[in-house]
Every structure is written in structure tokens, then in C-alpha cells.
DOROKOL-742605 format. One line per field, with one value per residue (C-alpha): y, x, z; residue number from 1; residue in one letter. Coordinates in steps of 0.5 Angstrom, whole numbers. Layout:
<sites>
north	Y, ... .
east	X, ... .
up	Z, ... .
resi	NUM, ... .
resn	A, ... .
</sites>
This chain:
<sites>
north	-2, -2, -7, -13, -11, -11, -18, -21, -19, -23, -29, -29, -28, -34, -39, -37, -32, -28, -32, -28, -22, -18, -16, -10, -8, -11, -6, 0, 5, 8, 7, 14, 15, 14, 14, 12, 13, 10, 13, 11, 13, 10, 9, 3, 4, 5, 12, 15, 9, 11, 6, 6, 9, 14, 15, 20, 24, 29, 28, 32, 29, 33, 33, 35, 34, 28, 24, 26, 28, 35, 33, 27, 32, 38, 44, 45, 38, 38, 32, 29, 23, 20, 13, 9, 2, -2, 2, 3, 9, 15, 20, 26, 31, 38, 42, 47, 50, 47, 50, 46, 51, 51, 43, 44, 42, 40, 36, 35, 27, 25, 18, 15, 9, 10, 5, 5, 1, -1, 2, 4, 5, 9, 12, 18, 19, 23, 23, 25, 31, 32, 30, 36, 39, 34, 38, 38, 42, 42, 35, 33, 36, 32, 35, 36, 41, 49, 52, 51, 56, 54, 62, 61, 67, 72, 78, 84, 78, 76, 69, 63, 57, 51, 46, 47, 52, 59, 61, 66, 72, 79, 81, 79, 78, 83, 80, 73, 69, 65, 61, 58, 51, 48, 53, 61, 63, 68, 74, 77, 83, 84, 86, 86, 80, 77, 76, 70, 72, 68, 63, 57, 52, 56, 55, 52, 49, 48, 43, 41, 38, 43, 41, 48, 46, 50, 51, 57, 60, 66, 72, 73, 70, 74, 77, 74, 73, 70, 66, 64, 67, 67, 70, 68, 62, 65, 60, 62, 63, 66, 66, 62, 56, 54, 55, 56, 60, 62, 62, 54, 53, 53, 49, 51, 47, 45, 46, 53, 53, 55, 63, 62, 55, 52, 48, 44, 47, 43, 45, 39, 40, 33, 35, 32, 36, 40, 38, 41, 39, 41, 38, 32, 30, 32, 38, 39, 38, 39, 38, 41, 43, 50, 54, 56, 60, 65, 72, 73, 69, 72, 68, 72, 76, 80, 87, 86, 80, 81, 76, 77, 71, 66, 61, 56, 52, 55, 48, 49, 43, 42, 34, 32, 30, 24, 24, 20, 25, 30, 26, 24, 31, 33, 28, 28, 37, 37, 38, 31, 28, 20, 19, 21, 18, 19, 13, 15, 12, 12, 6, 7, 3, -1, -6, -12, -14, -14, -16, -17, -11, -7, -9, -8, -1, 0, -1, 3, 5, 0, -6, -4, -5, -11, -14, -11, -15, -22, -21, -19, -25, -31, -27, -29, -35, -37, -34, -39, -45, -44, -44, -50, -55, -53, -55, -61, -63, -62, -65, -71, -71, -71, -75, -81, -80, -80, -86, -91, -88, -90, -97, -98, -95, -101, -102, -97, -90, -85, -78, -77, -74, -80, -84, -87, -84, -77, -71, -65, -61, -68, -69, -61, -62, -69, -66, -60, -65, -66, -74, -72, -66, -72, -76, -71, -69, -77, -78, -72, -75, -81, -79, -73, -78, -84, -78, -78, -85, -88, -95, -96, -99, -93, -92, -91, -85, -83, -86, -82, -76, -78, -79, -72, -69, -71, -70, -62, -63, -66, -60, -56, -58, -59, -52, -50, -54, -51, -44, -39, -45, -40, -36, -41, -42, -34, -34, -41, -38, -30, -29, -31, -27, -20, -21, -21, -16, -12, -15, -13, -5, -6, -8, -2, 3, 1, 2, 8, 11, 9, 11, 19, 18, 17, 13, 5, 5, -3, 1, 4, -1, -6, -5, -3, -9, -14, -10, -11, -18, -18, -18, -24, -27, -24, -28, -35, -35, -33, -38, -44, -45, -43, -50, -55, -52, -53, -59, -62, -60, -61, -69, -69, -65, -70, -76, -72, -72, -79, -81, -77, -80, -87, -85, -82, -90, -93, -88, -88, -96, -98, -92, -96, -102, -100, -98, -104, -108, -104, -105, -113, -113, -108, -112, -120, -117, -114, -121, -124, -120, -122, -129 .
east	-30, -29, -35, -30, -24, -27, -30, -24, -19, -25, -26, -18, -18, -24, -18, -13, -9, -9, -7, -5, -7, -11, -2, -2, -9, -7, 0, -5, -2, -8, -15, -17, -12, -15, -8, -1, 5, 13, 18, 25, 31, 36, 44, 45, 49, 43, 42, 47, 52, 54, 59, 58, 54, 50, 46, 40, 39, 33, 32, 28, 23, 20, 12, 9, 3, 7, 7, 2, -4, -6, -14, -14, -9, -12, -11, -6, -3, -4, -5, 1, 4, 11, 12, 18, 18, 15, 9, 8, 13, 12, 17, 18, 18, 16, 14, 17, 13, 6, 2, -4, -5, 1, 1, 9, 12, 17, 18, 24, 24, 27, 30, 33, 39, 41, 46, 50, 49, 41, 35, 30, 23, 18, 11, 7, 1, -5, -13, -15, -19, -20, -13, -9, -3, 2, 9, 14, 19, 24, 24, 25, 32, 37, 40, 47, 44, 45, 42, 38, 36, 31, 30, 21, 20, 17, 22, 24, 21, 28, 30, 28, 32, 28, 31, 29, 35, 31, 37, 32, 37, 37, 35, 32, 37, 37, 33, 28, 29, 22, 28, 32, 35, 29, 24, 26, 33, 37, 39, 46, 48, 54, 52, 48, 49, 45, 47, 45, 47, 50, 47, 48, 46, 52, 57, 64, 69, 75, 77, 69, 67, 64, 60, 58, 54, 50, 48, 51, 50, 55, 54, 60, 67, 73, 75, 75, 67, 65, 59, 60, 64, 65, 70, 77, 73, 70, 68, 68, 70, 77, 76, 71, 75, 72, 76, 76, 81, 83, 86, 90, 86, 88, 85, 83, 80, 81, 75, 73, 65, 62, 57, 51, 50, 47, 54, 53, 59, 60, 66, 67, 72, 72, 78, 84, 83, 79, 75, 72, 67, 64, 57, 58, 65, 72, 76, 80, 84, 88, 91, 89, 82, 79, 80, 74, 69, 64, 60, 56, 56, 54, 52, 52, 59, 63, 67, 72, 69, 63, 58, 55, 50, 45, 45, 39, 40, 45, 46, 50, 52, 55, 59, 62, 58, 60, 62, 57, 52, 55, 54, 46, 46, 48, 44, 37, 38, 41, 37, 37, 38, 38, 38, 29, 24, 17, 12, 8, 1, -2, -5, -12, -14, -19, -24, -21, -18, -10, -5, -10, -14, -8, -5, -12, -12, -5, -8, -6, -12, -9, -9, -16, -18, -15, -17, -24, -25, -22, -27, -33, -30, -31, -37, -40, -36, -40, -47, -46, -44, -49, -55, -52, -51, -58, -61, -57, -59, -66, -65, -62, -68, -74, -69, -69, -77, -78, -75, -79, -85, -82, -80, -87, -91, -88, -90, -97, -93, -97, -97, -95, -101, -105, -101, -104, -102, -99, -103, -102, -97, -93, -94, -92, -86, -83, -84, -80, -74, -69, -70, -78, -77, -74, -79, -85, -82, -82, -90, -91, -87, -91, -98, -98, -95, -100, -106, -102, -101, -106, -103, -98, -91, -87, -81, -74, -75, -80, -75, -70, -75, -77, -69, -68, -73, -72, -64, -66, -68, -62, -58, -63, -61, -54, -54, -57, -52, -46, -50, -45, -40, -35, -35, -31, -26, -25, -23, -20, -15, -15, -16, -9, -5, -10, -7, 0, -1, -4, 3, 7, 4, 5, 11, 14, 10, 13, 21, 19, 17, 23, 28, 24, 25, 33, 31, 30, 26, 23, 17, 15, 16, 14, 7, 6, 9, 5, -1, 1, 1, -5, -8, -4, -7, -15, -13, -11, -18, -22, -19, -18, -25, -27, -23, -26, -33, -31, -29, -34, -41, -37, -37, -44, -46, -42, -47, -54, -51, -50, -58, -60, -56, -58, -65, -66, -63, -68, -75, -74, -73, -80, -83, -81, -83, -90, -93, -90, -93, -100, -99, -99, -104, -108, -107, -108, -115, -116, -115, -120, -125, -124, -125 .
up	-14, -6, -5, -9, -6, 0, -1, -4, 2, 5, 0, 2, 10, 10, 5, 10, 7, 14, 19, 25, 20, 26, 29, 25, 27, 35, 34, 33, 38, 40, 37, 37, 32, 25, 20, 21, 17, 17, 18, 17, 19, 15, 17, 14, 8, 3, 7, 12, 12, 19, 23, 31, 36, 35, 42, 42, 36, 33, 27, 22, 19, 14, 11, 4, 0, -3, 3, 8, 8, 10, 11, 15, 20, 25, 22, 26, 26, 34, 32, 29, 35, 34, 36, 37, 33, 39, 37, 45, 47, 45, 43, 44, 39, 36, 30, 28, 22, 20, 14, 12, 6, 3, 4, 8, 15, 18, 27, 30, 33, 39, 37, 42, 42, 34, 33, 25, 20, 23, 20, 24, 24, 28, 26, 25, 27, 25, 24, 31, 31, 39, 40, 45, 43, 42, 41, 47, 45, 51, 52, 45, 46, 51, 57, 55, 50, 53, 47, 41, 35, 30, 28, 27, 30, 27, 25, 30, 35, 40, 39, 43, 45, 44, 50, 57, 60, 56, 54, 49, 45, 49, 42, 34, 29, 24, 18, 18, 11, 9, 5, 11, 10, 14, 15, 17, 18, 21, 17, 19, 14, 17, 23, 29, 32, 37, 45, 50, 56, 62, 66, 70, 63, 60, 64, 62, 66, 64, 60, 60, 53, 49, 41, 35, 30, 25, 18, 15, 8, 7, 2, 2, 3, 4, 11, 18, 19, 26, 27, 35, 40, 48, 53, 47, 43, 36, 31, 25, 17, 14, 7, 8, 11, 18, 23, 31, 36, 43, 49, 47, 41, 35, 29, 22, 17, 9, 6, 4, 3, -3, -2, -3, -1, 6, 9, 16, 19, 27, 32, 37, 43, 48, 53, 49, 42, 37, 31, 25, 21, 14, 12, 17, 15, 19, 16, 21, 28, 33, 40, 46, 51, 53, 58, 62, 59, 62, 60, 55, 48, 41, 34, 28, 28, 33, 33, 27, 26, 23, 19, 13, 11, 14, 20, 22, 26, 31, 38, 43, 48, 53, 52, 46, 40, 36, 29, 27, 31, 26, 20, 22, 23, 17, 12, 16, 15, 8, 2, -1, 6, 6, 12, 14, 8, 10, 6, 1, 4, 10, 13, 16, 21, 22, 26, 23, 16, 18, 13, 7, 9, 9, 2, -1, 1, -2, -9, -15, -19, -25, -20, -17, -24, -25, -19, -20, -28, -24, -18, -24, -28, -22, -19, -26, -27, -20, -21, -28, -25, -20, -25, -29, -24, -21, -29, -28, -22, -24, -31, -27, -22, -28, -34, -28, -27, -34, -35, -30, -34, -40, -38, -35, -42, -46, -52, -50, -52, -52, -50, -43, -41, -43, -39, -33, -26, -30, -29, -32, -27, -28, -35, -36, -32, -35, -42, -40, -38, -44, -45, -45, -49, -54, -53, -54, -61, -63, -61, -65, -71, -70, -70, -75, -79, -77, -79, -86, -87, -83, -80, -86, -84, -83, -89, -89, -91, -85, -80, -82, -82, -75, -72, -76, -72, -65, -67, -67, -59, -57, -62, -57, -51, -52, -53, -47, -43, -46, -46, -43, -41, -45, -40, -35, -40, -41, -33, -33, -39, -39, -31, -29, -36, -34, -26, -29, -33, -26, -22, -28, -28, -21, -20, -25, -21, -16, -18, -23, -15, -13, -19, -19, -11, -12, -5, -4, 2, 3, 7, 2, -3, 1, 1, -7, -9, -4, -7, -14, -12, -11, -18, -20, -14, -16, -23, -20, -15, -21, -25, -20, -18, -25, -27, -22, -25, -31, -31, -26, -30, -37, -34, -33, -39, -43, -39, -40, -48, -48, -45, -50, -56, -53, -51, -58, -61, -57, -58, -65, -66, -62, -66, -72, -69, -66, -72, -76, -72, -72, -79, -80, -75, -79, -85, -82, -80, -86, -90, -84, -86, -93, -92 .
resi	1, 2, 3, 4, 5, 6, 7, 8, 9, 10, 11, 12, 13, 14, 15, 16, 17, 18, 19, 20, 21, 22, 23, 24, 25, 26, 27, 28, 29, 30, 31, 32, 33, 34, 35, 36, 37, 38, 39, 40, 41, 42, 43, 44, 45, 46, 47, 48, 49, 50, 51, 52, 53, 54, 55, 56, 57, 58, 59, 60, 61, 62, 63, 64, 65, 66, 67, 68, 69, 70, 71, 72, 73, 74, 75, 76, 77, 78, 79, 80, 81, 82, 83, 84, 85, 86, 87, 88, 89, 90, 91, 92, 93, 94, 95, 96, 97, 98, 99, 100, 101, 102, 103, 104, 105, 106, 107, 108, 109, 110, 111, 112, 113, 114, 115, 116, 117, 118, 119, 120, 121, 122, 123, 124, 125, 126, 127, 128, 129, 130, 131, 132, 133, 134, 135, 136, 137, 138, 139, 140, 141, 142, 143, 144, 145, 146, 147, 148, 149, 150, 151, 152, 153, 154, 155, 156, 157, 158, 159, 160, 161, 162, 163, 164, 165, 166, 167, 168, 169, 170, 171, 172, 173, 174, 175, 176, 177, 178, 179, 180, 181, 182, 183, 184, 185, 186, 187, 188, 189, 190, 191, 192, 193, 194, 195, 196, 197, 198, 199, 200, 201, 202, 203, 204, 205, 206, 207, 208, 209, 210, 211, 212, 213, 214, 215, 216, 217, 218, 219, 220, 221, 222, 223, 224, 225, 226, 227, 228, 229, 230, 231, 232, 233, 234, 235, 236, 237, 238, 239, 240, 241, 242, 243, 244, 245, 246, 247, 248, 249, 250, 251, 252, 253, 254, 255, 256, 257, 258, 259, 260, 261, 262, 263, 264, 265, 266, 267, 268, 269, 270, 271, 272, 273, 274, 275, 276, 277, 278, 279, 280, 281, 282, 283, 284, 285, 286, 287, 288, 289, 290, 291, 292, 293, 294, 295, 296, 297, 298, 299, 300, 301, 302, 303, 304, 305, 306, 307, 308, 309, 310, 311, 312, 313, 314, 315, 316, 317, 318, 319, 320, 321, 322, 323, 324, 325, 326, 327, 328, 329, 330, 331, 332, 333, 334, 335, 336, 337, 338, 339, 340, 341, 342, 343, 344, 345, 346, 347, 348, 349, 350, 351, 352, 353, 354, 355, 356, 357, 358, 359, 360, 361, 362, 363, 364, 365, 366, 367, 368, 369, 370, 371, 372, 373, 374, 375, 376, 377, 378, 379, 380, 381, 382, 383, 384, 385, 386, 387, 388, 389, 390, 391, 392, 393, 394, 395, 396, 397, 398, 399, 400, 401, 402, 403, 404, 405, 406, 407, 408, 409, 410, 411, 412, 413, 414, 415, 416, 417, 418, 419, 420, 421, 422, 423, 424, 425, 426, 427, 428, 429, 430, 431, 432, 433, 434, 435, 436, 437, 438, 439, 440, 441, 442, 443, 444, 445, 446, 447, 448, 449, 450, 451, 452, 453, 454, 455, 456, 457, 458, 459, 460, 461, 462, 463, 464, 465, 466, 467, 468, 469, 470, 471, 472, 473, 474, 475, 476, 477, 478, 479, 480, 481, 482, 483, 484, 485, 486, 487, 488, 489, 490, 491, 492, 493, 494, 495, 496, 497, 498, 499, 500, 501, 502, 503, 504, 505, 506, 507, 508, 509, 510, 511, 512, 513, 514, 515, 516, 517, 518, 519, 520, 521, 522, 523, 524, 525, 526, 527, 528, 529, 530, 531, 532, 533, 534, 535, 536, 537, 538, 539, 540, 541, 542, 543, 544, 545, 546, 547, 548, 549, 550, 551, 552, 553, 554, 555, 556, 557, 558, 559, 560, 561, 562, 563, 564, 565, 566, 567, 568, 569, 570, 571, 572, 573, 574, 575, 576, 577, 578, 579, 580, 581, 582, 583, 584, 585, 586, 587, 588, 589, 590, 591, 592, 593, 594, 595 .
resn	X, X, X, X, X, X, X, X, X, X, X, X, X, X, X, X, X, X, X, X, X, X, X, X, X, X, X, X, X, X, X, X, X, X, X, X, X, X, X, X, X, X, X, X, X, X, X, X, X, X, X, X, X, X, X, X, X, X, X, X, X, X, X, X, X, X, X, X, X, X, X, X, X, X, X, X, X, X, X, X, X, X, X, X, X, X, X, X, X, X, X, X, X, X, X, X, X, X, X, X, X, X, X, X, X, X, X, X, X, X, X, X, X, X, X, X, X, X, X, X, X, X, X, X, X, X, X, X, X, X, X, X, X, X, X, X, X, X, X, X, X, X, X, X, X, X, X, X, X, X, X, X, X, X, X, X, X, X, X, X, X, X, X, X, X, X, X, X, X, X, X, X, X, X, X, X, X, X, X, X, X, X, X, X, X, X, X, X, X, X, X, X, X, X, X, X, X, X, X, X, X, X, X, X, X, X, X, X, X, X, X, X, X, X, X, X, X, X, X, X, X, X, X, X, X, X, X, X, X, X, X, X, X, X, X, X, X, X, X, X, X, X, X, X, X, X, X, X, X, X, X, X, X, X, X, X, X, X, X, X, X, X, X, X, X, X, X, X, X, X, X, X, X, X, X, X, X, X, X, X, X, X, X, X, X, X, X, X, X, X, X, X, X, X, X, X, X, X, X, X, X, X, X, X, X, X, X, X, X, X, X, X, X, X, X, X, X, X, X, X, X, X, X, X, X, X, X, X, X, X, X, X, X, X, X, X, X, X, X, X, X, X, X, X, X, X, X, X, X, X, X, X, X, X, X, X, X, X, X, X, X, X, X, X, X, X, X, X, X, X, X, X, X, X, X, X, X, X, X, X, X, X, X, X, X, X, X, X, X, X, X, X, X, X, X, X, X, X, X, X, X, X, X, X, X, X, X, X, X, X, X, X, X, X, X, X, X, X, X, X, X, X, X, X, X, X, X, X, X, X, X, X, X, X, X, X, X, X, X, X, X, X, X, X, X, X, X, X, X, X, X, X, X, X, X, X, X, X, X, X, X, X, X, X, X, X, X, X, X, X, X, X, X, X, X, X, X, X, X, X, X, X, X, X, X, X, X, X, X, X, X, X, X, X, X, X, X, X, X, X, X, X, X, X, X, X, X, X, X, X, X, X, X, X, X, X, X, X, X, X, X, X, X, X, X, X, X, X, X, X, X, X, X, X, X, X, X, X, X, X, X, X, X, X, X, X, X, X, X, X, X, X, X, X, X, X, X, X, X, X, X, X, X, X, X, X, X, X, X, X, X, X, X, X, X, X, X, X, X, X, X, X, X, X, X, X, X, X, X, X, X, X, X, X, X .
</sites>
């Protein structure tokens, strides 16, 4: 089935379908690389519907065995490369978590300049097996970051900060959960919090801009539980409301969050007030800036103030993060997040085929074998008008042969084997032709009735015999000129309709992919519906060359019809007349004998 697949993207790159259709192929990042995907980021208001700038963001994208194939990757996925829009920039980023067996992983991608209300895309990709290790931890995260903790070390393992400042835990957190909101998360069961020591990369001047964020899933809500605390700031839950105090700061939140369930919890100081965010959006402010901070600093509780839940994904920055960042944040990290969708199908590069190529790879079964029926379909309509018009022209070829034979003959008509200057390889393939089959089944007409009747003026009765014989011929060849023609007119009326019906089960498959996603992603959707297309474009190039062959050898079947309707007229009269004339002959002779 591939094979016409292939030849059909062929058969519609030759009729000019794919001008500059080699771009995609030409944008290819690196050759090495067999496989690429798209990824969207999405701020417009079909996925985060963020206004504004956004700047430099890490975004999560996740992988699973329905949008990326784990076989085509390095076991590990050493191979898997993110690449700007431009197909030339590569970007920085890390893995997290990558289980080929389970079919589950989940990178952070650097991505610079986001701005609201755009789309962006970037690639992956994959499907290189020399490849070396791509992930570049420390540079996925911009220098304003002071400490980043994913939590997916091992458990008793002390945490470790992800940017380039080594800020790593003094200790482990007292328990790792598998079920994290990401990946692993820190456990904290009312005690045991972890402490990151001082450093340079830590250090907060007063007045200096300072962003928390972190996803928290309390066990439980009454009390005071602090989830970050340093010198006199502690940011934390009071009855489960988010709040953030200390030396000249005061603000609380709104919104108490729920037990149990993952919240994107963010506190943003930008010198001149505080602000509280719960799952990207403001839940809190307040006048003020903090002082300078120094010492040690603790995630997961304090004295007096112990935490008892989950954290994932604890960042520490040291410039004030935009609201549409926490946004971002919070959609790209959140369970049904809007703002990353990963495209279902990869694209495989290759040699040549382009845009053509492209959409043939993203054929749903049913249209390939739609596509598949009308490449068969022409393939015989072809293989049908090839054989007709080489009989034709060979009928042509040997009717006009005939022809002069027959005029030179006169009223001598004989056999054509017997005619002077026709040998039996000629004779043979005169009265193979159907104005010489005719003529062959009339001589014999004539001599089995001369055998009979002797030199007697043919009847009416016998001249009808005579035309009725060489009648059945034409009947013959007729059916041998429109033998199969039927298949023309099958692919003329039938091609277009089953090329539909494929673009009809495409296009539904499509928007039903997209209504069970609960996402509209045009890079995904895209592709499926240009191949869907397709098969109305299979139909049509079944049925268009189909029309002109039909056409074209039915007007000169209907000529080869008419020389043999007119031949048979004249072949029979001169029969009639030859043997009436031998007869008056016969007799006048007859009366001279008498006398």
C-alpha cells in the first residue's frame, strides 16, 4: 500500500502539487536527526489567554506513549533535542523523568521572549541513536533563578538545586512521592524541613525584588504551616489561606485551597508592594518591600510552624516575576494545562518529497485505504486505456491496409490469401483486423453457398443469411472494443464519490481527536485534515484522466463502428451482385450452347 501511496505523492509532485515543497525538508535542523514533532506553546486565548510580555519562561512539556514514540528515541532519550521556531536555534533544556518502559517523560524547555496572545512553535526532536546527551540543566534556568527544586532524587538522597548556583539541601526531605504533580515530590509529614545554606547567589539586599513559587498539596489545613521561611519572611498557609510575613511585610490571601489537591501557590515582592498568587491568578497585595534578608533558608515548615503535605517544584528568584509568567506557570505545570500540547504524529524526514511526502505520511488507516482503492482504480483505468488505444491504432493500421486491397480486388473478390501480392503472414494479419474479419466471414458465406446452389442468383433470403452472418462479426467486434470500458466509467462516476467519503472519515477523525482532547491545536490538526484531503484529490486523479480516456477511445470506437456498419452494406451488395452477374453469365452461355 505504501508503494501507491508513494507514487501517488510522486504522480502529484510531477503535476505540480509541490512547488517549493522540498522547504520543509530544507528547514530540517540537523539530518542526523530522523524524527521531529511540534510543540505549541499556546498564550492565545484558545490555551493560556495571557496579555502582555512574558519574557524568558521554562515550560514543561510532557511525553507519553500517545504523543511520542518511545522506540524511535535513545532508551534514555539522550537524544531528544528542542529547537526554536526557526529551526536553527537550539534551546536549552533538561529532563526531568524518562521511563521508556512505562512510556512517561516529562523536560523543562527554556523559551525565550514569550509574548500574550501569540502561538509559538518549537520542535522536538528525536531519532538519533549516536546522539550525546543533550540535557543542559543549569542553562535551562535564567540567571535570576537562586534555586530550583524539582525533587527526583532518589529518597534519603539531599536535595539538589537545578540552576547554576548549587544551592543543593544540607539534608533529604523526609519522604519522596512517585505521584507528585510533575514527577516526584517532597513529602514533609509535619516535620523535617530541609535547610539550603547561605550563599552569594542567595543574598537579598533590602528592598531587592524577590519571586516564591511552588506547587503545594496540604494534608491538611488548620493551623499555621510554613512552606518557606528565611531571616523574618515565612510564606506559608493559615487555614489553608496563603499568606506572607515579616519585618514590614504583611499580606494575606483570599482563597483558602483545597486538602488534598496540587495548588500553584506564588509570592512576588517587587520593591514597592507584595503579591499572592494561587494557581496563576492574584489572591492577595500589599504595600511595602523587604528588608535585607541573610542566613539559611527552609522549605517545608519551621518551629512552630510545621508543614504537613507535599511540595514540587519549590523556585527561588531574585527579580520580580510578571504575573503573566506565574500564569504560564501555572497552566504549562497544572493537570489539564492549556498552555503545551505536544502533536500526535511525528514527521520522518527524508530525501526529497516535501509538503506531498509529508501529508502522505499522516494518512489514517481508512484513508490510505481509500487513496489505495482510487490509485488501484486509475492504475487499471490506465493499464485499460493503454491496451484499447494500442488495438485501436493497430485496428486503424490494418482496416486502411485492407481497404486498398479491397478497392484493387474489384469485382475479382476472393480469399485474401489468394489475392495476388498478400502472403500468408499478411493474409493472416488482414483478416485479423475487423473490416477483414467481416470480409472473411462474407467470402465464406459466398462460397459455402456457391457449393450449395452452384451459380444461382443469390435469394433475398440468402442475402439476408449473408448480412445476418457477417452482422454477428460486427457484434463481435463491437464487444471487443467496449470490452472493460466499464471500468472507465466506474472511475469517472465512483472515483470522486469514494475520495469523499475518505475526506468525510478524515475530517470527523480529526475533530473527534480534537473534542476527546478537549484542545484545538492547528499543528495537529493541520496535518490530519490536509491528509484527509487527499483522498478527494486520489478521486478526482482517478477520475479526470479516466474521463478524457473515455472520451477519447469512445470517439474512435464509434469510427471503427461506423466503417464496419458501412463495410458490411458494401461487401454484401457486391456479393449479391458478383453471384448475379456469374449467374446471367452462366446462363446466356448456356443458351449458346443451345443453338
Amino acid at each position: 500500500m505504501m508503494r501507491l501511496l508513494t507514487a501517488f505523492a510522486v504522480l502529484l509532485a510531477a503535476l505540480g502539487f509541490a512547488p517549493g515543497a522540498n522547504a520543509a525538508s530544507e528547514a530540517w535542523w540537523n539530518k542526523e536527526w530522523s524524527y521531529r514533532k511540534a510543540v505549541t506553546v499556546d498564550l492565545s486565548p484558545s490555551g493560556v489567554n495571557v496579555s502582555g510580555a512574558v519574557g524568558r519562561t521554562v515550560v514543561l512539556v510532557r511525553l507519553h506513549s500517545g504523543n511520542f514514540t518511545f522506540t524511535d528515541a535513545m532508551p534514555n532519550g539522550a537524544d531528544i533535542r528542542f529547537v526554536d521556531s526557526d529551526n536553527k536555534t537550539p534551546l536549552p533544556f533538561h529532563i526531568e523523568h524518562y521511563d521508556a518502559t512505562t512510556g512517561i517523560a516529562t523536560a523543562w524547555v527554556s523559551v525565550p521572549n514569550l509574548n500574550g496572545g501569540e502561538k509559538r512553535a518549537i520542535w522536538l526532536y528525536f531519532g538519533n541513536k549516536s546522539a550525546p546527551v543533550g540535557s543542559d540543566e543549569k542553562g535551562t534556568f535564567d540567571p535570576d533563578y537562586m534555586a530550583v527544586f524539582h525533587f527526583a532524587e532518589n529518597p534519603g538522597t539531599p536535595s539538589t538545586d537545578s540552576t547554576a548556583n548549587a544551592n543543593a539541601a544540607k539534608a533529604a526531605p523526609a519522604g519522596i512521592d512517585d505521584g507528585g504533580i510533575i514527577g516526584r515530590a517532597a513529602r514533609f509529614p509535619g516535620q523535617g524541613q530541609i535547610e539550603i545554606a547561605a550563599s552569594g547567589s542567595l543574598a537579598q539586599p533590602a528592598a531587592a525584588p524577590f519571586s516564591f513559587t511552588a506547587w503545594v498539596k496540604p494534608e491538611q489545613l488548620a493551623g499555621t504551616q510554613a512552606l518557606f521561611t528565611r531571616g523574618g519572611l515565612v510564606i506559608g498557609l493559615n487555614a489553608g489561606v496563603p499568606f506572607a510575613q515579616g519585618p514590614g511585610v504583611a499580606v494575606q490571601g483570599k482563597t483558602a485551597i483545597k486538602q488534598g489537591d496540587w495548588t500553584h501557590v506564588a509570592f512576588v515582592s517587587d520593591g514597592t508592594a507584595f503579591h499572592l498568587y494561587v494557581n496563576g491568578t492574584e489572591d492577595g497585595t500589599g504595600a511595602g518591600a523587604l528588608p535585607a534578608i541573610d542566613g539559611s533558608a527552609f522549605i517545608g515548615g519551621a518551629p512552630g510552624q510545621p508543614f504537613n503535605g507535599e511540595l514540587d517544584e519549590v523556585r527561588l528568584s531574585k527579580t520580580a516575576r510578571p504575573a503573566t509568567m506565574i500564569l504560564a506557570m501555572a497552566q504549562a505545570e497544572g493537570p489539564g494545562g492549556k498552555l503545551v500540547s505536544v502533536a500526535e504524529t511525528a514527521e520522518k524526514q527524508s530525501s526529497g518529497g516535501g509538503v506531498i511526502m509529508f501529508i502522505v505520511s499522516k494518512l489514517e488507516p481508512v484513508d490510505q485505504g481509500v487513496v489505495a482503492l482510487c490509485l488501484l482504480l486509475l492504475a487499471a483505468a490506465i493499464a485499460l486505456m493503454v491496451n484499447k488505444v494500442r488495438y485501436l491504432n493497430k485496428a486503424d493500421k490494418n482496416n486502411a491496409e485492407f481497404m486498398r486491397y479491397f478497392r484493387a480486388m474489384g469485382d475479382e473478390l476472393v480469399p485474401l490469401d489468394e489475392v495476388e501480392g498478400i502472403d500468408a503472414a499478411k493474409a493472416k494479419r488482414l483478416s485479423g483486423s475487423p473490416l477483414g474479419r467481416i470480409y472473411a466471414s462474407g467470402i465464406e458465406e459466398l462460397m459455402m453457398r456457391k457449393q450449395r446452389w452452384g451459380s444461382q442468383p443469390l435469394s433475398s433470403e440468402a442475402v439476408s443469411a449473408m448480412h445476418a452472418a457477417a452482422s454477428s462479426v460486427v457484434v463481435e467486434e463491437n464487444q471487443k472494443l467496449d470490452k472493460l470500458m466499464v471500468i472507465l466509467t466506474i472511475a469517472i462516476s465512483g472515483g470522486p464519490f469514494i475520495g469523499l467519503l475518505g475526506t468525510v472519515i478524515g475530517v470527523m477523525t480529526v475533530f473527534g481527536g480534537v473534542a476527546m482532547a478537549g484542545d484545538v491545536n492547528v499543528n495537529a490538526i493541520a496535518p490530519g485534515i490536509a491528509a484527509a484531503l487527499l483522498a478527494t484529490i486520489a478521486g478526482l486523479a482517478c477520475a479526470i484522466p479516466s474521463l478524457f480516456g473515455y472520451n477519447y477511445l469512445n470517439g474512435r470506437i464509434t469510427v471503427v463502428a461506423d466503417q464496419m456498419r458501412v463495410f458490411i452494406e458494401q461487401l454484401i451488395t457486391r456479393l449479391a451482385e458478383i453471384q448475379r452477374d456469374e449467374a446471367a453469365e452462366m446462363d446466356m452461355l448456356a443458351s449458346t450452347e443451345a443453338y
